[in-house]
C-alpha atoms as an extended CHARMM CRD file, in Angstrom:
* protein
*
        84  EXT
         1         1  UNK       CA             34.4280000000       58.2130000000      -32.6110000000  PROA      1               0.0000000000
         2         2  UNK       CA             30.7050000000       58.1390000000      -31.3030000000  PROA      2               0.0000000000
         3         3  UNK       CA             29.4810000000       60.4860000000      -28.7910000000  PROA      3               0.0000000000
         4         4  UNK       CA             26.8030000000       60.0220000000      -26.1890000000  PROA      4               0.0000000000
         5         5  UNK       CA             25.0850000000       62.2230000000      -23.7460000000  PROA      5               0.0000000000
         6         6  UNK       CA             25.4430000000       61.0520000000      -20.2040000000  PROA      6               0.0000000000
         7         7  UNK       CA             23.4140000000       61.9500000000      -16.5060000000  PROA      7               0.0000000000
         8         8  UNK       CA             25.4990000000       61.7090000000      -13.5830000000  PROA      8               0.0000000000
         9         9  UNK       CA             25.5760000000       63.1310000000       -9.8760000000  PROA      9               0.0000000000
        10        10  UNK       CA             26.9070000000       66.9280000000       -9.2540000000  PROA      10              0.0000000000
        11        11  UNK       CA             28.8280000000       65.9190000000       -6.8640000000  PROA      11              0.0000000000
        12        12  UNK       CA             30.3800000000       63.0370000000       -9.0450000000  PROA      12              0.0000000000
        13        13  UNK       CA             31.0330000000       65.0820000000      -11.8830000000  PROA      13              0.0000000000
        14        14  UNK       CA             32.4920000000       67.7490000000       -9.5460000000  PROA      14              0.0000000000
        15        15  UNK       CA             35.1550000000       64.7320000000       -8.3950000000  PROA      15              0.0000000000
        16        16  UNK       CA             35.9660000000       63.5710000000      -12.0200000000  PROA      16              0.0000000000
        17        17  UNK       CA             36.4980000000       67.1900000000      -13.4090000000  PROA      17              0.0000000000
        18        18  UNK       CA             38.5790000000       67.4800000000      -11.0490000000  PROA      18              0.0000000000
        19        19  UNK       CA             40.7010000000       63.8290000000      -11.1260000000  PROA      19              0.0000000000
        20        20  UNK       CA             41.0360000000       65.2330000000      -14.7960000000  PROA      20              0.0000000000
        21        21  UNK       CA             42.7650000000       68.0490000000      -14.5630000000  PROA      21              0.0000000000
        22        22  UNK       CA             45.1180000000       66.3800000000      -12.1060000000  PROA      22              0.0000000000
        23        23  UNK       CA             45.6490000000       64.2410000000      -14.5310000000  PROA      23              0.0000000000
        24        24  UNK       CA             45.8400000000       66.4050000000      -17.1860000000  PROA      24              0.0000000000
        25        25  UNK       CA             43.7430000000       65.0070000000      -19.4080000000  PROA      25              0.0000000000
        26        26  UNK       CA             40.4720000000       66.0540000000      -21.0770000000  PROA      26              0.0000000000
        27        27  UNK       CA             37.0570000000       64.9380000000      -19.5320000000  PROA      27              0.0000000000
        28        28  UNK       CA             36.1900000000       63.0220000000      -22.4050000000  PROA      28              0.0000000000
        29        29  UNK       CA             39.3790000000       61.2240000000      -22.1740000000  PROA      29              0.0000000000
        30        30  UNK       CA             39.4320000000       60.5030000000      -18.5650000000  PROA      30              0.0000000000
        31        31  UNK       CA             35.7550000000       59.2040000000      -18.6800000000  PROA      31              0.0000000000
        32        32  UNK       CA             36.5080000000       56.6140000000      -21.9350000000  PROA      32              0.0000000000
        33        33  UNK       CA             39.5260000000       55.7300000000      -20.1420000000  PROA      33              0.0000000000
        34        34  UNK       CA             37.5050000000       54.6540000000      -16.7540000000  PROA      34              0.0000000000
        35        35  UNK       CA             35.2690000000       52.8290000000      -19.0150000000  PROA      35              0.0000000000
        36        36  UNK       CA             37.5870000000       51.0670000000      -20.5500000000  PROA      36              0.0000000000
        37        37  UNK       CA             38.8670000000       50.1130000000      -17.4990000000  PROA      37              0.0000000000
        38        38  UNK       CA             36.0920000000       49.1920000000      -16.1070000000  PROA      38              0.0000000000
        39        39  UNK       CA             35.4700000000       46.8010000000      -19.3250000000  PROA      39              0.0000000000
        40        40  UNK       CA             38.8460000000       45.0190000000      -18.9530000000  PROA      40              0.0000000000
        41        41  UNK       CA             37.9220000000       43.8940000000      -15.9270000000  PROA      41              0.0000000000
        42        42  UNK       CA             34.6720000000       42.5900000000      -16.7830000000  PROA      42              0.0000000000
        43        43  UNK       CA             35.7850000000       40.7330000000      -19.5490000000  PROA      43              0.0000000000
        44        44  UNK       CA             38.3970000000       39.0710000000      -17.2910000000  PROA      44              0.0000000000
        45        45  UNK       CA             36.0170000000       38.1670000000      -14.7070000000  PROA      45              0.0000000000
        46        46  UNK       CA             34.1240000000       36.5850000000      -17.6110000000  PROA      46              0.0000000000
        47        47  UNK       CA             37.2090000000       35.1990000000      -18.8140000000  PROA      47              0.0000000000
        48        48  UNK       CA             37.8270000000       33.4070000000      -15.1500000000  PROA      48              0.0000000000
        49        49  UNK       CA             34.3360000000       32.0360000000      -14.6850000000  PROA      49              0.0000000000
        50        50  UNK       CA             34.2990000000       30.4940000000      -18.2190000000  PROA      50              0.0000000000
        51        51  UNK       CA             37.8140000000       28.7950000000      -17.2920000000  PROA      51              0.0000000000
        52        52  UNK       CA             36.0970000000       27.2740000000      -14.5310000000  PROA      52              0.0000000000
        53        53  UNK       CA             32.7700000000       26.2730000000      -16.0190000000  PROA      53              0.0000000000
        54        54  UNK       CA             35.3990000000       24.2770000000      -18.6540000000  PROA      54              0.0000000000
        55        55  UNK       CA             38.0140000000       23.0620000000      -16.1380000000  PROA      55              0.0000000000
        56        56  UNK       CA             36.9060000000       23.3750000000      -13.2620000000  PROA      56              0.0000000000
        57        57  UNK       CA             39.3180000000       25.3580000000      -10.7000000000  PROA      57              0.0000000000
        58        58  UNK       CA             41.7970000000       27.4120000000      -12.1240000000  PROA      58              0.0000000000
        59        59  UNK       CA             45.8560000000       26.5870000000      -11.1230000000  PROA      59              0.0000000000
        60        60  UNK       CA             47.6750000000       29.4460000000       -9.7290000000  PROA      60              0.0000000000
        61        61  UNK       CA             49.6430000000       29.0570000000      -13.4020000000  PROA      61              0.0000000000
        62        62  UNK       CA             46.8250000000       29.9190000000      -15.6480000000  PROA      62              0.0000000000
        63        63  UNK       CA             45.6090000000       32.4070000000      -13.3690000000  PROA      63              0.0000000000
        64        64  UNK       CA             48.5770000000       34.4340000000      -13.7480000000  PROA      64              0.0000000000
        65        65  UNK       CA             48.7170000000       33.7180000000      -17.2200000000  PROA      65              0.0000000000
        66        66  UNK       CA             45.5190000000       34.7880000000      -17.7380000000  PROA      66              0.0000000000
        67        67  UNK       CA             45.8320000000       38.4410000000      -15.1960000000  PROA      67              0.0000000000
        68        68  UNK       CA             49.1510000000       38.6850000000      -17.6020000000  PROA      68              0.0000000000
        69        69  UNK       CA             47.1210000000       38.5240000000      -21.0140000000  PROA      69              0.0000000000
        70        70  UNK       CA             45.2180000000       41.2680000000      -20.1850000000  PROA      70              0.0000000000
        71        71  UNK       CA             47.7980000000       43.3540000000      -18.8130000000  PROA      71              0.0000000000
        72        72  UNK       CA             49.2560000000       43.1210000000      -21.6150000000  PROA      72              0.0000000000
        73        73  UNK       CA             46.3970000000       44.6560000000      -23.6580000000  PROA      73              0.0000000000
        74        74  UNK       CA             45.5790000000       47.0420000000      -21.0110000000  PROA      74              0.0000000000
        75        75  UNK       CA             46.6150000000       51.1650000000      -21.5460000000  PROA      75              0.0000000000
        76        76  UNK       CA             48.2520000000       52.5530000000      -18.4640000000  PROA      76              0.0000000000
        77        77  UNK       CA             47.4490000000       56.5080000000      -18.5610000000  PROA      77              0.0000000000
        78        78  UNK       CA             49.8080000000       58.4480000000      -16.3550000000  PROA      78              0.0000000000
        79        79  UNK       CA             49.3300000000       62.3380000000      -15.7010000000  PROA      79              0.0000000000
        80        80  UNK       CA             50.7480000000       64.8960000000      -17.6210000000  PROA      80              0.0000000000
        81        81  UNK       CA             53.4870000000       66.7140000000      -16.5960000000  PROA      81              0.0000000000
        82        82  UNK       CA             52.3200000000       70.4030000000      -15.9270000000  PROA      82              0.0000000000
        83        83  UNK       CA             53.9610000000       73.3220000000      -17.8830000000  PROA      83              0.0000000000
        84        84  UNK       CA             56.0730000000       75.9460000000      -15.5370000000  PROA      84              0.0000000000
């Protein structure tokens, strides 16, 4: 795993120290985990316009197809449950 050193608002990291522990996850995790996110979605958007630079408009059909393929490889983190 690589690491990297990262500069960010207070107030920001305030928010997603915070959104962590909610979540209870680690910081590291959370922040690889928006990234990721954030990724997926590029990648789709990429996905879409290269669809349409080949086909032209995209049918509802692939378009679902398409939102469903990356679901599919997507991670869905859900919050810990917190200990009593």
């Amino acid at each position: 795993m690589a690491k990297l050193s990262v500069s960010m608002d207070a107030s920001l990291v305030k928010l997603i120290r915070r959104a962590a522990a909610e979540e209870g996850v680690s910081l590291s995790t959370w922040l690889a985990e928006a990234a990721s996110q954030r990724a997926r979605q590029r990648a789709l958007r990429e996905a879409v316009a290269e669809q349409a630079r080949g086909r032209g408009t995209m049918t509802a059909e692939e378009a679902s197809r398409l939102v469903e393929a990356a679901r599919a490889s997507s991670r869905v983190s859900r919050p810990r449950r917190k200990r009593a």
